[in-house]
C-alpha positions, -999 to +999 in steps of 0.1 A: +304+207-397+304+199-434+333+181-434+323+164-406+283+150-421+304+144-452+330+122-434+306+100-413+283+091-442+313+076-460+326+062-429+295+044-421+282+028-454+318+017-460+321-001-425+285-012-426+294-030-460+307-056-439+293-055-408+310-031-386+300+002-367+324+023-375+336+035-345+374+035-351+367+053-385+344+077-366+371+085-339+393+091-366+372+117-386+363+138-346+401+137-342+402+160-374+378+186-358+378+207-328+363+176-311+393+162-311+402+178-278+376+157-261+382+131-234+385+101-248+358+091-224+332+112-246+342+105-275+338+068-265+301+074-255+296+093-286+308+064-309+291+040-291+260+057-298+268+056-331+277+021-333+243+006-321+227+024-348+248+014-377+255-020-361+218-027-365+215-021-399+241-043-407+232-072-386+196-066-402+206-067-438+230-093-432+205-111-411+177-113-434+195-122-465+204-156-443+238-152-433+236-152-394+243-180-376+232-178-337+254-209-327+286-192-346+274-158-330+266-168-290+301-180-273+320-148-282+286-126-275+283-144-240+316-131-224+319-099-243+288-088-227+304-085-190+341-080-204+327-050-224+311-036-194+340-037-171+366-022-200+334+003-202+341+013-168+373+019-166+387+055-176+426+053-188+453+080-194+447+094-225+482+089-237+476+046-231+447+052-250+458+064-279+488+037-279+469+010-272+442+025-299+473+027-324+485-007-314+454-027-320+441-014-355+473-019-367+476-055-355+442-059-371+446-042-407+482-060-407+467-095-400+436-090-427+462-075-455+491-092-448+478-130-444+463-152-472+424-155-455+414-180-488+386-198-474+392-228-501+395-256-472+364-260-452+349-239-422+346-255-393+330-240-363+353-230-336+359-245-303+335-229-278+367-224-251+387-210-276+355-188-284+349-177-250+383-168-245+382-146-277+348-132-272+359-119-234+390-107-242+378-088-273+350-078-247+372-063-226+396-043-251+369-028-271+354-015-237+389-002-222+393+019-263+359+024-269+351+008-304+328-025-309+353-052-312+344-061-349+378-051-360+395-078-338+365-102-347+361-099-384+400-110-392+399-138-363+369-154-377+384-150-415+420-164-406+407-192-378+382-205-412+352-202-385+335-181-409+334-170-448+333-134-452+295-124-454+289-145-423+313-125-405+301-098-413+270-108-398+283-121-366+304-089-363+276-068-368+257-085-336+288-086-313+296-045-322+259-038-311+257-058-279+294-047-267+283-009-273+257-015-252+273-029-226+302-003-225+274+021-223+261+009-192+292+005-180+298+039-183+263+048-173+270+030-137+304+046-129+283+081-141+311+088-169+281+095-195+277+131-205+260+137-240+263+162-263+221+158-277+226+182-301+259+169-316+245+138-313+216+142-336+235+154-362+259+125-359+230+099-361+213+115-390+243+112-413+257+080-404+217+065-403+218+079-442+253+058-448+244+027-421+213+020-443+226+021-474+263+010-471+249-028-453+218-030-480+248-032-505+270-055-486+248-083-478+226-079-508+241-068-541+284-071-528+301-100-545+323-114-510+354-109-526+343-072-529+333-073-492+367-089-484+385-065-503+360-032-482+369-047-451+410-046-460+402-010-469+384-005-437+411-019-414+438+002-433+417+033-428+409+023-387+448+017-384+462+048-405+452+084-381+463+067-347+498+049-364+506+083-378+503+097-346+521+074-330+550+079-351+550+116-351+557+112-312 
């Protein structure tokens, strides 16, 4: 139990230094423990949990120190929202889930570490097709593997130049909270939720302690090539337990 209050401290102030959850790193310190052997449709509900809470530190850190931007933020939020919920529904073999778990936050840490994301050249906002096709299909993905999408988000608005790095954190941060929530119901309406309260309490105490702390740095006192740099490390650690996996097969 140590290990695992230890683990999800860290976990959350680093992904809440720029704007995420946590979820993938939160899945990957419960596969480490005897929790590991849980569906992966309780440890989704469990991490979503987990995600409104941290999410809304970050988006209110980033939020008040002025780097939100609601007309950036609202095409991907408005077809997440259903996409989420539907993927939230729907209960996949557990052996797709870890490969398509795998799969994705490798693509992700690949694309933020392996591609030159210098914002030199201007930003321009995106397309608002273009964003409504991301924001649903991110939705939909992060509802099917149970994380809040800002994984997939955070490196698309980087390499596409809609956003510098502190205001994607921010949008991130809003789109994580609002697809949790919607997965949640999702789950809540097909009767799929089954909480462990007293797990759960010591889950949100530890990564409330790291949430709070880990965003208060990132939007306020983080340089953003130090928030850049947190996110690459982020993505590599999201990506590394489920790859590792994968290969062992």
């Amino acid at each position: 139990m140590y290990f695992l209050f230890v683990g999800l401290v860290i976990i959350s102030a680093l992904y809440s230094s720029v704007g995420h959850g946590g979820a993938s790193g939160y899945l990957a310190v419960l596969s480490l423990t005897s929790y590991g052997i849980m569906s992966n449709v309780w440890l989704k509900q469990h991490v979503w949990v987990m995600n409104l809470v941290v999410a809304s530190f970050a988006f209110y850190h980033y939020n008040r120190a002025g780097f939100h931007k609601l007309k950036l933020t609202l095409p991907f939020v408005i077809t997440s929202i259903p996409m989420a919920f539907v993927g939230g529904m729907l209960s996949i073999n557990p052996d797709l889930y870890d490969l398509l778990l795998s799969f994705t936050l490798l693509w992700a840490a690949y694309k933020i570490t392996g591609q030159d994301i210098s914002l030199a050249s201007s930003i321009t906002m995106p397309n608002r097709g273009e964003a409504y096709l991301w924001g649903g299909g991110i939705g939909f993905c992060s509802g099917v593997i149970g994380v809040g999408g800002g994984i997939f988000l955070s490196p698309i608005l980087l390499l596409k130049k809609w956003a510098d790095v502190k205001t994607a954190a921010a949008t991130a941060s809003l789109f994580i909270f609002v697809n949790s929530l919607s997965g949640l119901v999702g789950m809540g309406v097909t009767s799929q939720l089954d909480f462990d309260f007293s797990l759960l309490v010591i889950l949100l105490v530890s990564i409330t302690t790291g949430g709070f702390i880990g965003s208060l740095y990132g939007a306020k006192y983080a340089r953003p090539i130090i928030v850049r740099r947190m996110l690459a490390i982020v993505l590599v650690i999201a990506a590394a337990k489920r790859v590792t996996e994968l290969l062992s097969w």
